[in-house]
C-alpha positions in Angstrom: -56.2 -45.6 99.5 -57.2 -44.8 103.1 -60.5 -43.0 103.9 -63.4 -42.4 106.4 -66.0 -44.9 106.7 -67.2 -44.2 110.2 -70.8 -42.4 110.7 -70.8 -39.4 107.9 -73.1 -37.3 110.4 -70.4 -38.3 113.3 -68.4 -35.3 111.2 -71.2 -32.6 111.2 -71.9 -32.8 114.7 -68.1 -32.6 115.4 -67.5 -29.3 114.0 -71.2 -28.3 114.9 -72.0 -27.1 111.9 -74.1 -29.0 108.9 -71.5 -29.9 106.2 -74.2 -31.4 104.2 -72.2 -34.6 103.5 -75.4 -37.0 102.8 -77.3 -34.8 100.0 -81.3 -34.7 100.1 -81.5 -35.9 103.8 -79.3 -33.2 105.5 -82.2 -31.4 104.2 -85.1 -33.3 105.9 -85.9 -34.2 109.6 -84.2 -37.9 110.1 -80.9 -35.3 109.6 -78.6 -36.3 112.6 -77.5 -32.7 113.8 -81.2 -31.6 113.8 -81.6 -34.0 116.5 -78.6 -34.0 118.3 -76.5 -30.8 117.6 -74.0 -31.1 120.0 -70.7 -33.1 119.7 -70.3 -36.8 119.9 -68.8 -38.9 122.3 -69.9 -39.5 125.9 -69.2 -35.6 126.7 -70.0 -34.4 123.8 -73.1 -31.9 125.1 -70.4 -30.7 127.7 -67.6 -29.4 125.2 -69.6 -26.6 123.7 -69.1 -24.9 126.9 -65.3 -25.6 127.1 -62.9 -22.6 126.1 -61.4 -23.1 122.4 -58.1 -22.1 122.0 -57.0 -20.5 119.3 -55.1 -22.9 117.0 -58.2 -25.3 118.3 -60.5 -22.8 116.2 -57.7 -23.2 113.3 -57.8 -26.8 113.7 -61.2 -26.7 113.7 -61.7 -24.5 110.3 -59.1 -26.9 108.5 -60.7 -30.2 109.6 -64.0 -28.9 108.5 -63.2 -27.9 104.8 -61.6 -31.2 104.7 -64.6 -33.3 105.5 -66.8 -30.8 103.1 -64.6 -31.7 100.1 -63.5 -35.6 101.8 -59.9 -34.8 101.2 -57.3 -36.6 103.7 -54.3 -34.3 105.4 -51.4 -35.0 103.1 -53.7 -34.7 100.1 -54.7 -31.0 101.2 -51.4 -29.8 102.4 -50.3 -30.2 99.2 -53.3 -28.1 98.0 -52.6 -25.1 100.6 -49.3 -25.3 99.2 -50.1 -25.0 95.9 -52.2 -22.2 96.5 -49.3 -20.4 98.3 -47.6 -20.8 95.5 -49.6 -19.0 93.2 -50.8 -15.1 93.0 -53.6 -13.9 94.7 -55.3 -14.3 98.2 -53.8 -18.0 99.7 -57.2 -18.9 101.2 -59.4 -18.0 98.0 -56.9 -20.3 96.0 -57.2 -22.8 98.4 -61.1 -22.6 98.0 -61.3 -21.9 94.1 -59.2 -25.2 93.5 -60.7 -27.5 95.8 -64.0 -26.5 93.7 -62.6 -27.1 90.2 -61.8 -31.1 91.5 -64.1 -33.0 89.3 -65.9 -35.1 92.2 -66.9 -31.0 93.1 -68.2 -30.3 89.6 -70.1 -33.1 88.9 -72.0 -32.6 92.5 -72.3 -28.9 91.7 -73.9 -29.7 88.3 -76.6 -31.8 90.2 -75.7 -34.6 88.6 -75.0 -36.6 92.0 -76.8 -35.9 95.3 -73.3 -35.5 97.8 -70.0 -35.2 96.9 -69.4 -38.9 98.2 -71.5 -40.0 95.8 -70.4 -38.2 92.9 -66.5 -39.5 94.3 -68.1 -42.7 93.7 -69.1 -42.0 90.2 -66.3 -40.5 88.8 -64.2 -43.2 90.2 -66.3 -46.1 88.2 -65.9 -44.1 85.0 -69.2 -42.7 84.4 -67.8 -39.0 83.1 -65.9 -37.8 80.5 -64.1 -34.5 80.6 -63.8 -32.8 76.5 -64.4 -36.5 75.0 -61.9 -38.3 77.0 -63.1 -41.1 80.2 -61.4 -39.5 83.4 -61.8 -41.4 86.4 -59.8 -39.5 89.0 -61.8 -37.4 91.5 -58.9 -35.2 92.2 -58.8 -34.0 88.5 -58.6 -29.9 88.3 -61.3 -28.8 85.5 -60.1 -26.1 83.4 -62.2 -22.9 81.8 -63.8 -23.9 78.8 -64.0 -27.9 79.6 -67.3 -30.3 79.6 -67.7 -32.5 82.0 -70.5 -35.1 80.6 -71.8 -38.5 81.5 -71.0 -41.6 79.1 -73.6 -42.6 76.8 -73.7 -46.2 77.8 -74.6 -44.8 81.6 -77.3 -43.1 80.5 -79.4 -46.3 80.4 -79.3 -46.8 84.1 -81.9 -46.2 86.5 -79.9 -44.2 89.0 -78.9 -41.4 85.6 -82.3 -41.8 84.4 -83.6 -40.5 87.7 -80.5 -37.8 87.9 -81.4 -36.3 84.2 -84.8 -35.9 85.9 -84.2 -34.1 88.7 -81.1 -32.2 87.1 -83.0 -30.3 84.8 -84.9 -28.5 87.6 -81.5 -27.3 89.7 -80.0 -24.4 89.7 -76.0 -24.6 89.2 -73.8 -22.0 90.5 -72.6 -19.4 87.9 -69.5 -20.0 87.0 -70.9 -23.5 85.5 -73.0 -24.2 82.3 -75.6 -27.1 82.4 -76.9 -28.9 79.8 -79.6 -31.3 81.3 -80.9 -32.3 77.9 -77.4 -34.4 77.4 -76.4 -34.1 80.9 -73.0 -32.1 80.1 -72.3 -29.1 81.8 -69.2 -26.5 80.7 -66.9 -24.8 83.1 -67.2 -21.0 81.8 -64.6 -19.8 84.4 -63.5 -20.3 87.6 -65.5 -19.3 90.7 -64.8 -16.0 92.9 -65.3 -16.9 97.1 -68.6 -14.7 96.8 -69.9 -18.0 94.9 -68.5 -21.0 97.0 -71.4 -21.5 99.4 -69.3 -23.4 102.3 -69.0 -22.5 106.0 -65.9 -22.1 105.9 -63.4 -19.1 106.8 -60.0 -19.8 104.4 -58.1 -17.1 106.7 -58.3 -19.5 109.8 -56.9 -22.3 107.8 -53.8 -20.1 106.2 -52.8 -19.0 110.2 -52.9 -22.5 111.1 -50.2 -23.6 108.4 -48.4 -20.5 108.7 -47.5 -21.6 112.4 
């Protein structure tokens, strides 16, 4: 399957906005885009005074809630399209079910430091979702389903360090943690007040409807 392996801070300076794709040291001072906000390339500090145009500020908005989540085009077109599909406010859809992916949760629960990593460990089999081993990132959690890590991972040093540190974060409200057993409970689905991203869905939902 084709991804991005090129410089993860490459993508936050090109939309010029932190995207917090490397966990704990977005937060510190070796973060990339603390040092060197502007865009990459060789005239990168001379775009930001170039005129966007309009679908460029679409384009923008949509490339950036891609990288957030790591989802390639094809994979979220078929997520606007979804959404379109179902009742409500497009963009809020569009937001609400790129949350429920499981790579999402298992970030959001704490028990992974990015959402690349937790990709990673959802992918090598480390989670179960109500009793049963799921390892595709792209799963859609459901109200009312636990998402726990295996008991034969819990002897590693990486989850050993993770129970740690996950018992002193603070998960969003629409999740239920259990650090003890490191499970956490999806008690309903999140409203756009509670998805903490950058991002402004309406852009995105102009740009498709081209």
């Amino acid at each position: 399957m084709a991804k991005y392996t090129g410089p993860v801070c490459r993508l936050c300076r090109r939309e010029g906005v932190k995207l917090y794709l490397k966990g704990d040291k977005c937060y510190s001072d070796k973060c990339s885009f603390t040092r060197r906000g502007y865009a990459p390339g060789q005239h990168g500090q001379g775009q930001a005074r170039k005129k966007v145009s309009e679908y460029g500020i679409q384009l923008r908005e949509k490339q950036k809630a891609r990288r957030v989540y790591g989802i390639l085009e094809r994979q979220f077109r078929n997520y606007f399209e979804k959404a379109e599909r179902q009742k409500g406010i497009t963009g809020e859809n569009l937001l609400v079910m790129l949350e429920r992916r499981l790579d999402n949760v298992v970030y959001r629960l704490g028990f992974a430091d990015s959402r690349v990593q937790s990709r990673q460990l959802v992918r090598h089999g480390h989670f179960t979702v109500n009793g049963r081993r799921v390892d595709i990132p792209s799963y859609l959690v459901k109200s009312g389903e636990v998402v726990q890590l295996q008991e034969n991972s819990k002897q590693s040093p990486l989850f050993k360090d993770i129970m740690e540190s996950a018992a002193h974060k603070t998960v969003p409200a629409w999740l239920e943690l259990s650090a003890s057993d490191m499970s956490g409970k999806i008690v309903r689905y999140p409203t756009r007040e509670e998805i903490d991203i950058p991002i402004e869905e309406h852009l995105i939902v102009e740009l498709y409807s081209r």
